[in-house]
C-alpha positions in Angstrom: -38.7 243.3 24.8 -36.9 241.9 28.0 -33.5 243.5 28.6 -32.0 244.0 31.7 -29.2 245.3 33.4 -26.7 242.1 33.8 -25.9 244.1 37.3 -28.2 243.8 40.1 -26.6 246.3 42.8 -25.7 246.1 46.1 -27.9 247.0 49.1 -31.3 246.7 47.7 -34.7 245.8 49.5 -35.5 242.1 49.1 -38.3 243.0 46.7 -36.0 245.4 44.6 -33.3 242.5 44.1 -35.8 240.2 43.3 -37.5 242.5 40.4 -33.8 242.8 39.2 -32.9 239.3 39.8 -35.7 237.8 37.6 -35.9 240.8 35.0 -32.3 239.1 34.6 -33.5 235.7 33.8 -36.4 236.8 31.2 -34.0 237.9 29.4 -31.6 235.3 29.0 -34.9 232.9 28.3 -35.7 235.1 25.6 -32.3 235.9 24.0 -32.6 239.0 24.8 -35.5 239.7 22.8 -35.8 243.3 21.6 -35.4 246.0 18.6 -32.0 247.4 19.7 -29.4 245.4 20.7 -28.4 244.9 24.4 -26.0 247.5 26.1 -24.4 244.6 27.8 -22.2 242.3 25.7 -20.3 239.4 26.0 -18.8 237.2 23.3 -20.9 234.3 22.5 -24.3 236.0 23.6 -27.4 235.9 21.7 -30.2 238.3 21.0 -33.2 237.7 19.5 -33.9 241.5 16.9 -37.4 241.9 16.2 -36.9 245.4 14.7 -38.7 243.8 11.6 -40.4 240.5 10.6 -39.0 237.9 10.4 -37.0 238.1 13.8 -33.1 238.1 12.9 -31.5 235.7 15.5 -27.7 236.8 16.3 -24.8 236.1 18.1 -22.2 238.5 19.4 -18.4 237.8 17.9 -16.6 240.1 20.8 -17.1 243.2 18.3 -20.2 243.3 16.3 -23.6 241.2 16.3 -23.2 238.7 13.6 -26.7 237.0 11.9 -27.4 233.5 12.3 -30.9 233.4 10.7 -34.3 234.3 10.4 -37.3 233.4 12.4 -40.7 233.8 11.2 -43.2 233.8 14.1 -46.2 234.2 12.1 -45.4 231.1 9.7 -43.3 229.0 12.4 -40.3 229.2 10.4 -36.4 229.1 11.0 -34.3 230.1 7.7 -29.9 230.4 8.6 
């Protein structure tokens, strides 16, 4: 799973912004890859639900998570 808090913080160590910083950009490589959804939303963001196999890819509307297919990892497959 890589989630992360969209909010770094002010007045961290060099080190601690740094952890935040690219704990950030895992998880926008990975759509947000995890089996919850995000706490942090926006319209038009993506997350990757691997509660189950296959994966569920999704996109977020503004109000709910809607489905925009399936992704096998196992058999390399992509189903919408």
């Amino acid at each position: 799973m890589s989630q992360a808090d969209i909010n770094i913080g002010a007045n961290q160590s060099g080190l601690a912004y740094r952890t935040a910083d690219n704990n950030g950009k895992k998880a926008l490589l990975n759509h947000h890859k995890g089996a919850t959804e995000p706490s942090y939303k926006e319209a038009g963001m993506i997350w990757l639900d691997d509660t189950a196999t296959p994966w569920i890819l999704k996109i977020y509307d503004g109000g709910a998570f809607i489905s925009l297919g399936e992704i096998n990892a196992t058999a390399d497959t992509f189903v919408p």
